[in-house]
Structures are given as structure tokens and as C-alpha cells.
C-alpha positions as CSV (number, residue, x, y, z in Angstrom):
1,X,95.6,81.7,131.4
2,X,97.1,79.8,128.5
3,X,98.1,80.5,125.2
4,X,95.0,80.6,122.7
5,X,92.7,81.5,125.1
6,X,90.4,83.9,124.4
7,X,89.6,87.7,125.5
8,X,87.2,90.1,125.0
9,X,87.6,93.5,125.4
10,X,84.4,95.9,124.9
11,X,85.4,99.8,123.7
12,X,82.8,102.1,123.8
13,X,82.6,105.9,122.6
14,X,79.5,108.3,123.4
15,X,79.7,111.5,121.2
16,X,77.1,113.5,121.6
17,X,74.0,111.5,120.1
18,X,75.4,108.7,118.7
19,X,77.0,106.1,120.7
20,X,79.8,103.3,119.3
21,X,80.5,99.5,121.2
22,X,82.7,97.2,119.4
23,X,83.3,93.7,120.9
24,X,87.4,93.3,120.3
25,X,87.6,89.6,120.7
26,X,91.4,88.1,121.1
27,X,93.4,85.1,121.0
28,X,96.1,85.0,123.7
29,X,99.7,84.5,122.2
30,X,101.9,84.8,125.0
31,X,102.5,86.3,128.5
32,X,105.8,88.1,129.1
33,X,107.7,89.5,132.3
34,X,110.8,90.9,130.9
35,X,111.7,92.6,128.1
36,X,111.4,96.0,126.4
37,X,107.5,95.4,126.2
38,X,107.0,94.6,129.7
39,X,109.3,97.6,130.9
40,X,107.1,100.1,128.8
41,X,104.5,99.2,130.7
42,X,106.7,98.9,133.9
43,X,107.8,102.6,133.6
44,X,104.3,104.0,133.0
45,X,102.6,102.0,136.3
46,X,105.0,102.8,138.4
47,X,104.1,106.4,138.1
48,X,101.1,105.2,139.3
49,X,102.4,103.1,142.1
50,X,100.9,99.9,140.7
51,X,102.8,96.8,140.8
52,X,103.2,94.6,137.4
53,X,103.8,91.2,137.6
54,X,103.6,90.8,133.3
55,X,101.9,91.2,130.3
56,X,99.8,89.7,127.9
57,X,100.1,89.9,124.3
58,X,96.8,89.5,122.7
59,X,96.0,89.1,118.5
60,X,92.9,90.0,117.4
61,X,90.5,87.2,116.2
62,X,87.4,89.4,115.4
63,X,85.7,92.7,116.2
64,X,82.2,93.0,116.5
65,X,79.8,95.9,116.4
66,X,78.2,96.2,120.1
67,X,76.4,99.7,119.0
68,X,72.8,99.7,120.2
69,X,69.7,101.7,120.0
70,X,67.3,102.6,123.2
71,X,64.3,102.5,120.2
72,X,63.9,98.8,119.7
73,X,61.5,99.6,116.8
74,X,64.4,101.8,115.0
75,X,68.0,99.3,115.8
76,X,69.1,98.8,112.5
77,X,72.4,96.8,111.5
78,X,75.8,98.6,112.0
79,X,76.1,99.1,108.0
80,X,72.7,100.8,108.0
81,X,73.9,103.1,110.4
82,X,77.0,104.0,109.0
83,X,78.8,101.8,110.7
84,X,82.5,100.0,110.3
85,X,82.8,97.1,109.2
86,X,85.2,94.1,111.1
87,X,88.7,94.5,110.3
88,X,89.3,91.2,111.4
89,X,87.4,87.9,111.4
90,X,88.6,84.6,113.0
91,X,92.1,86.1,112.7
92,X,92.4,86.6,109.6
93,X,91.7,90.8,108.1
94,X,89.2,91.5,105.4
């Protein structure tokens, strides 16, 4: 993968009745495999006997509200439902 690629990363919480997606999309900005970064994560996989070969460093470039309703006649936007706003969009915060 090169550098300014993009990611996405989906993160979704169920809490009871109400369930939260939000689409973290990322720009990559580098991939590293040494350094105190990379041996963080080192030291917590090996507990896990999982092998590391490096790590990417992602920035954010937006996040998007994934949330969803199973009543198509009730899905409202995530402000009407109380929900957050992006804190970033195109890279840039709000």
C-alpha cells in the first residue's frame, strides 16, 4: 500500500436498543517497522504469539455516520437522532 492511500475502518457499538456505525475513513501517511511505535505494538502481540512485520500510521480524512434503522419508514438522519456530528472532513476538523 502506498502513502495516501486510503482506509476505512467501520466501528460499531450495540447498547441495548440503539445501535452506533461510523465509517472512519483514512489517508495512509506512512508504514513503519522500527521504532518506539512499532515495538508498542510488538510487545502487546507477542503475548499473543502473532508475528508483526510493521505498522501503518493512518490520519483521518472523514468520519461518517453508518447508524441505521431496521424500520425503513422511521431512518431519520444522524442529527435527528441525536447523533454526532464528523469531527473530521477531508482532513481537515470542524
Amino acid at each position: 500500500m502506498e502513502t495516501s492511500s486510503l482506509v476505512s475502518i467501520l466501528c460499531v457499538s450495540i447498547s441495548g436498543e440503539r445501535e452506533i456505525a461510523y465509517q472512519v475513513i483514512c489517508s495512509v501517511t506512512e508504514f513503519q517497522s522500527a521504532g518506539p511505535l512499532y515495538e508498542k505494538f510488538l510487545d502487546e502481540l507477542r503475548a499473543r504469539t502473532v508475528d508483526l512485520k510493521g505498522v501503518w500510521v493512518l490520519e483521518p480524512a472523514d468520519v461518517v455516520d453508518r447508524s441505521f434503522s431496521f424500520d425503513a419508514e422511521t431512518r431519520t438522519s444522524s442529527e435527528q437522532r441525536g447523533g454526532v456530528r464528523p469531527r473530521y472532513r477531508n482532513g481537515e476538523p470542524n
